[in-house]
C-alpha positions as CSV (number, residue, x, y, z in Angstrom):
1,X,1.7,4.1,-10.2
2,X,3.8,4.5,-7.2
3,X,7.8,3.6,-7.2
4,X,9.0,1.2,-4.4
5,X,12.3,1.0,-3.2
6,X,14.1,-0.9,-1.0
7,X,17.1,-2.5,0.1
8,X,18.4,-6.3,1.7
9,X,21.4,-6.3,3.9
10,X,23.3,-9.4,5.5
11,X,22.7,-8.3,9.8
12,X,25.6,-10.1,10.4
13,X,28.3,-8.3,7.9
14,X,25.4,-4.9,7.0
15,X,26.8,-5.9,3.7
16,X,24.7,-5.8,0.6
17,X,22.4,-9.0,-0.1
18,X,23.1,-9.7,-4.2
19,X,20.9,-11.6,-6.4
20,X,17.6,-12.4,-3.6
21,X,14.7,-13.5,-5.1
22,X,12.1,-11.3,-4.7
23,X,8.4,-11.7,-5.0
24,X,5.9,-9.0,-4.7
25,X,2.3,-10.1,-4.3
26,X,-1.3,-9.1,-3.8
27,X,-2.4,-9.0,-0.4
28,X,-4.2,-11.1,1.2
29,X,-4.1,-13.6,-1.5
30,X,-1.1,-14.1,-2.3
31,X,-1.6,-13.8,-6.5
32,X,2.0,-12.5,-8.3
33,X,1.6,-8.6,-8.8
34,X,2.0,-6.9,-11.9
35,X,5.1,-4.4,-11.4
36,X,6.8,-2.6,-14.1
37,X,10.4,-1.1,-14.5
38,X,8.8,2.8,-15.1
39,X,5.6,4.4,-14.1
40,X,4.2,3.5,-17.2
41,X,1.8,0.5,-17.0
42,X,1.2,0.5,-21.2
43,X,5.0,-1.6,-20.8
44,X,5.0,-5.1,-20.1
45,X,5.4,-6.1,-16.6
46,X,8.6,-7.2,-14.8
47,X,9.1,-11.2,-14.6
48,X,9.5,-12.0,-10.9
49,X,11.1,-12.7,-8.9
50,X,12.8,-9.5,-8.9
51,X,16.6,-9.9,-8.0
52,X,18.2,-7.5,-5.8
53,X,21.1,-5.2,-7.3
54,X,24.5,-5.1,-6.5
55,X,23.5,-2.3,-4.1
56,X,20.7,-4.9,-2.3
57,X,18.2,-2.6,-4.3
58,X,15.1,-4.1,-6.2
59,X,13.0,-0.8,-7.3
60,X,9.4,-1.2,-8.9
61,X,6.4,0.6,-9.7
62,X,3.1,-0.4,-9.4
63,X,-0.5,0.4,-9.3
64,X,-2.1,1.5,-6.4
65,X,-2.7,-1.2,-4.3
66,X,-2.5,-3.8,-1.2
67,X,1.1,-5.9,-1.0
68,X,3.4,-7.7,0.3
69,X,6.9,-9.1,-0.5
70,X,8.6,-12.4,-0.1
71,X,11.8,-13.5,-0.3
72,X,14.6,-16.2,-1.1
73,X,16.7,-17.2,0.9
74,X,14.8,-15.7,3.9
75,X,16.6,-12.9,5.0
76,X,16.3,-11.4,8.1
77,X,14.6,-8.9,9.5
78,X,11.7,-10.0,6.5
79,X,10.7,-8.0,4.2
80,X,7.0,-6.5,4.5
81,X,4.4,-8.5,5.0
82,X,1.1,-6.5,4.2
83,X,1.9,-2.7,2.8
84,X,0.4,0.1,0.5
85,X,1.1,1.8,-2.8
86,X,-1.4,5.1,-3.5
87,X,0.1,8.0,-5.9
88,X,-2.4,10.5,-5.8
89,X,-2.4,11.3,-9.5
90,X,0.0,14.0,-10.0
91,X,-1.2,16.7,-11.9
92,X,-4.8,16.1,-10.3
93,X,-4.1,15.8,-6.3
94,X,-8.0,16.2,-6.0
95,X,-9.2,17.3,-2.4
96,X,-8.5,16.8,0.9
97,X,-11.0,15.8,3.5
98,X,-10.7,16.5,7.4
99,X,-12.6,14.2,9.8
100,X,-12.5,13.7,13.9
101,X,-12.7,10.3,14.2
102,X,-12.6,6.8,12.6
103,X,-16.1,6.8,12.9
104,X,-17.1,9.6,10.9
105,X,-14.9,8.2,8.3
106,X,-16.9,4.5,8.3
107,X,-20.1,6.5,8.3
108,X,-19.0,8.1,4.7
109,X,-21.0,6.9,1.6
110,X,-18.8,5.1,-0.4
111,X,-17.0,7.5,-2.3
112,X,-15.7,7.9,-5.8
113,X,-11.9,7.4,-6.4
114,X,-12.1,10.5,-9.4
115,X,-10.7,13.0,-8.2
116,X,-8.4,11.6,-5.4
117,X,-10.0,12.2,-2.2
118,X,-7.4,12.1,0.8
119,X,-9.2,11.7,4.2
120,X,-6.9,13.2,7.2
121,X,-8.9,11.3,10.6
122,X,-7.6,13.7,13.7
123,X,-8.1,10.1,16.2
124,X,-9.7,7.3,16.4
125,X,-12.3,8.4,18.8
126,X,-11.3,12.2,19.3
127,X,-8.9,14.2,18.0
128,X,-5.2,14.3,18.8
129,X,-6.6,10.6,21.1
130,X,-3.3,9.0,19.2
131,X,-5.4,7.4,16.2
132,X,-5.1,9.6,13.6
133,X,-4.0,9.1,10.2
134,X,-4.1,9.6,6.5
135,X,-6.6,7.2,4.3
136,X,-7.5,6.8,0.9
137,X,-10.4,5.0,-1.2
138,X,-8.9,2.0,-2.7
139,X,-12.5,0.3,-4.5
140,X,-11.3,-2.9,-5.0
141,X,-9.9,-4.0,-1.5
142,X,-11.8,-6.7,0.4
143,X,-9.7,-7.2,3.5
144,X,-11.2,-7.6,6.5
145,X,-12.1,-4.4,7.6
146,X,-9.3,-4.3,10.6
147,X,-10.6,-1.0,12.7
148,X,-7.1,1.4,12.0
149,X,-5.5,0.9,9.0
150,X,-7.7,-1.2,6.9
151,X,-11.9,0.5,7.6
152,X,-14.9,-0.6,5.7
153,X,-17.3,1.7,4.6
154,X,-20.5,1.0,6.7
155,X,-23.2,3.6,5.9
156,X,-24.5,1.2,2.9
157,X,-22.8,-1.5,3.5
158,X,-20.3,-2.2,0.6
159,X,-19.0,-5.6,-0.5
160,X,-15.9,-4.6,-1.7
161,X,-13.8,-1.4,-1.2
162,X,-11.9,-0.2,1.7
163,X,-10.4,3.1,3.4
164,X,-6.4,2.1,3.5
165,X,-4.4,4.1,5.5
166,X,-1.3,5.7,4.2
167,X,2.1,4.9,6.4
């Protein structure tokens, strides 16, 4: 479970937005997420939408994952669109795996999420060529693979299951 937090302010005044609507979704589809008030996912969910505090606030925890948030009313600038969640299992931070390119890191067998394995690319083609990044194995993410921060595994060709990099 990872905690999200975030806050809506009015551009015109940078006052506080009280009482949005918020809706937090699985991306790309769209489905309601299951969040949850604490990092415990044994409690029952939140009902959404989530309303923003008094402070424009609207904390949440959930599951490692693919999101995005929507709003009411629309405020501007949006909210995100298409973001991650990945808590690397405190207490078991597993191992960290260095790579030179976004290529070697398509080329991987599809790993195993047990231990967390966190893959650190040095560039997209070559190292320090501006691409790098951070990635993790998220098993059950179908998106399009999108070339930098969404990569399918290609070495045995996998269905489902995605390298998501970590912003």
């Amino acid at each position: 479970m990872q905690k999200y937090n975030e806050s809506l302010a009015n551009i015109a005044t940078e006052l506080p937005v009280v009482g949005a609507s918020i809706f937090v979704q699985n991306y790309p589809s769209g489905t309601a997420a299951s969040v949850y008030g604490t990092d415990d996912a044994t409690l029952a969910p939140l009902i959404q939408p989530l309303k923003s505090k008094a402070d424009g606030t609207f904390p949440f925890y959930a599951p490692n994952g693919h999101y995005q948030l929507t709003q009411n009313p629309a405020v501007l600038p949006p909210l995100l669109s298409d973001f991650i969640l990945f808590d690397p299992a405190p207490g078991n931070p597993g191992e960290v795996v260095t790579l030179q390119s976004i290529a070697a890191l398509k080329a991987l067998t599809v790993p195993v999420s047990t231990p967390v394995i966190t893959y650190i690319v040095q560039g997209f083609t070559t190292p320090g060529d501006g691409g790098a990044g951070v990635f993790f194995w998220n098993a059950t993410d179908s998106t399009a693979n999108n070339g930098g921060t969404v990569i399918a595994c290609t070495a045995n060709g996998a269905a489902d299951g995605r390298f998501n990099k970590l912003f």
